[in-house]
N, C-alpha and C positions, 0 to 999 in steps of 0.2 A: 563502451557498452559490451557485455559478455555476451557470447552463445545463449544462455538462461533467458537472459532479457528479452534479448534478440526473437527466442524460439516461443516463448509465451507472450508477446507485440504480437507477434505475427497470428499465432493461433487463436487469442483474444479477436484478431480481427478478422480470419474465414470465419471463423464460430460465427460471429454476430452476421458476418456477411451472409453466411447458410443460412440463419434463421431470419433473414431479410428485413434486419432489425438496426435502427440510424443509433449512432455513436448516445444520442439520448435514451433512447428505449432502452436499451442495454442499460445504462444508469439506470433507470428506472428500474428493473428488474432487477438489479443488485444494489440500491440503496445508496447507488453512488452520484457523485459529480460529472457531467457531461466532459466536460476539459480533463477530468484526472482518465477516464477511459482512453482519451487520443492521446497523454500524454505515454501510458501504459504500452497503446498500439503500437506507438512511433518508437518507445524505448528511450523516452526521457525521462520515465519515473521509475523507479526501484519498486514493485508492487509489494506489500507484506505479506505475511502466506493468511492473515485474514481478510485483503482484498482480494487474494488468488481465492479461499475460499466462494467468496460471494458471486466472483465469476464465476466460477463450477456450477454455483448450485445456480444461478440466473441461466446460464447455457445448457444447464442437464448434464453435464459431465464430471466424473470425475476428475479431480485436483491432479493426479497423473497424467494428465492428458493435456491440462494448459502447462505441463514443465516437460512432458519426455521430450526427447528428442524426435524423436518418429510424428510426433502430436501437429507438427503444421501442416501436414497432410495428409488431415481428417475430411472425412465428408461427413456432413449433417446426421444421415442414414448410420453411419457407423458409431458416431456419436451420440445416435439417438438408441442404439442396442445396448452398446456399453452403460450410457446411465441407466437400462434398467437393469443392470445385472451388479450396482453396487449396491 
C-alpha cells in the first residue's frame, strides 16, 4: 500500500467520522457501495479519481484534500471553510 492510499484511507475515514456519518451513509451520499468505502478506508482498494471525486463532493471537500498530504489532519470546521471557497 503506498502513502497516497494510506493518506486518502485515512482522510476518507475522519471526514466521515467528523460528519458523524456510518461507513453506509457515506455510500449513500456518494452513490456508492458500503464494503468498497471500508475497503477504500483500510487501503485495500485503489480508489479511481472518479470515486475520489464522489467523496469530495459527498464530504464537501475538495479532491485536494482527500490526497494532500497534510489532509488526515483536517477537522470537520476547516473542511467545512475550504468547501466553500472552491
Amino acid at each position: 500500500m503506498t502513502d497516497l492510499v494510506r493518506t486518502l484511507g485515512a482522510t476518507v475515514r475522519q471526514l466521515r467520522e467528523a460528519h458523524a456519518w456510518s461507513q453506509e451513509e457515506l455510500a449513500e451520499h456518494a452513490g456508492m457501495n458500503r464494503s468498497y468505502i471500508g475497503e477504500i478506508e483500510r487501503g485495500s482498494a485503489i480508489a479511481s479519481i472518479v470515486t475520489v471525486e464522489k467523496l469530495a463532493a459527498a464530504l464537501g471537500v475538495p479532491i485536494s484534500w482527500l490526497l494532500g498530504s497534510g489532509a488526515a489532519h483536517v477537522s470537520l470546521r476547516d473542511a467545512q471553510v475550504a468547501g466553500t471557497r472552491s
